[in-house]
Phi, psi and omega in degrees: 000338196255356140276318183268157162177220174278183183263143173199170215259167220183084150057070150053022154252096191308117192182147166005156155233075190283191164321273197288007159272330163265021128321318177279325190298270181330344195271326192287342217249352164262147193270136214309329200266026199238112180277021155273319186332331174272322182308301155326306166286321175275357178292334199277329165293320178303295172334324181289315202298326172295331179255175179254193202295335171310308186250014148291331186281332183282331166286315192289308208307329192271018194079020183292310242241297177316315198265357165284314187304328168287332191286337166281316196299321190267040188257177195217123182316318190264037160187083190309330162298014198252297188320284175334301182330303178318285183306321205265017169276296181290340189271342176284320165316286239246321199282155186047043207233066231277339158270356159296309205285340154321295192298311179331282165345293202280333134004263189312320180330317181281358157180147179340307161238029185283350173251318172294356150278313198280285174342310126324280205287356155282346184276322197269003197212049174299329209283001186277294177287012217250291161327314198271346212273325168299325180285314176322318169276303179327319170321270227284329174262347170287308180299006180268316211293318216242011177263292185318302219251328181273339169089003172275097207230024202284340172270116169236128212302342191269341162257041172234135222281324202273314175330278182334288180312326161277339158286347160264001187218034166311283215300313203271333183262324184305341192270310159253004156297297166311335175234023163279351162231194177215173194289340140266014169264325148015119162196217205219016153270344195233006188289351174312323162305318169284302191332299169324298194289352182289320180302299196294333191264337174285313174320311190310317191288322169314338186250016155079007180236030175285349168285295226263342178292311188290329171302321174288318180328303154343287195293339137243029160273336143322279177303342159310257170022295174288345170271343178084014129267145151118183177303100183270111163296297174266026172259341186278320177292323178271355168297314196301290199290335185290303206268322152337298180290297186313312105074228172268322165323312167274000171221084184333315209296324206277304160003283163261356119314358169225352128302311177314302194297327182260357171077015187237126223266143179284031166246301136345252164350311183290321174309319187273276227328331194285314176283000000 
């Protein structure tokens, strides 16, 4: 039921009309300035969170991937909730999905600078971009991990455009995922923004270089100090990791929904957050 249905018409195609295809119907047709367009988006996100690679592709067919990617790319400051929607639709869209990220690919392809805008505007609006920018790295060390171990290597990490980009600006998105917010802005729309940096700091660890990173971090937090301007990171961050814990600590259910969701055992999470 929440596929079949009567026949309608779908983004100039004919096909099935279940639940979650007018859902989809009704999603293209509201304007960015419209605060149900989230409520929309999130019935169309949960349904992703729950299913598999069958039915992102089943979402994608209907042009869902093209028209999120226009809608970040078209976005406008002033209306930033829109911008969020966009993303964590599209990061739901995408995860663990190596032909959502082809398509990403083939996307970005059609001009020049169509991946240096979208890439701005995830640097520039993390508390926006932040969820979707956490999944792209779990993707992205799960399709390395199993190209090491399993030989599934038909997706290749050395032409993917979301590779690249992560692989040249860790340290610099770890830097301001630690300071986009500060522990009084902290509230339970944005702790997601530490949840990122928490992700990009267990990689570091898992490959042994998250000490000489925190170490350097430090060391330029000395040197702010010492000029008496600028950013303390890692002074900002463990107040951030304090209201982190406190938290999580107390809310199993949240608990487990951020293992499930990153695939990383909350046991995990906790080691880093400590070290």
């Amino acid at each position: 039921a929440v596929l079949d249905g009567r026949q309608s018409t779908v983004r100039g195609a004919e096909q099935p009309a279940g639940l979650m295809r007018k859902l989809i119907n009704v999603f293209y047709e509201i304007p960015a300035n419209q605060s149900y367009r989230f409520w929309m988006a999130s019935c169309i996100e949960a349904f992703l969170r729950v299913s598999g690679p069958k039915f992102q592709a089943y979402v994608a067919d209907t042009g869902m991937l093209e028209f999120l990617l226009n809608s970040i790319l078209e976005c406008s400051a002033s209306m930033p909730g829109s911008l969020q929607t966009s993303f964590e639709l599209l990061g739901e869209l995408m995860k663990f999905n190596r032909e959502m990220f082809i398509k990403f690919n083939a996307f970005m392809s059609k001009e020049e600078n169509l991946v240096d805008k979208f890439f701005h505007i995830v640097q520039t609006h993390l508390v926006d971009s932040n969820v979707f920018l956490r999944v792209m790295i779990l993707s992205v060390e799960q399709f390395t991990e199993e190209a090491a171990t399993r030989n599934l290597d038909y997706y290749s990490i050395e032409k993917c455009r979301i590779g690249k980009f992560l692989q040249a600006n860790r340290l610099s998105l770890m830097k301001d995922l630690m300071s986009v917010v500060s522990v009084d802005q902290i509230n339970q729309e944005n702790i997601c923004c530490v949840n990122t940096a928490l992700v990009l700091c267990i990689y570091a660890r898992r490959n042994g270089q998250l000490r000489n990173i925190l170490n350097n971090l430090s060391k330029e937090d000395a040197n702010t100090k010492a000029k008496g301007r600028g950013i303390l990171f890692c002074e900002n961050f463990k107040k951030l990791l304090w209201f982190w814990k406190e938290y999580y600590y107390l809310r199993g259910r949240d608990c487990m929904s951020l293992e499930m969701s990153s695939h990383i055992r909350f046991s995990e999470w906790k080691e880093v957050c400590v070290e």
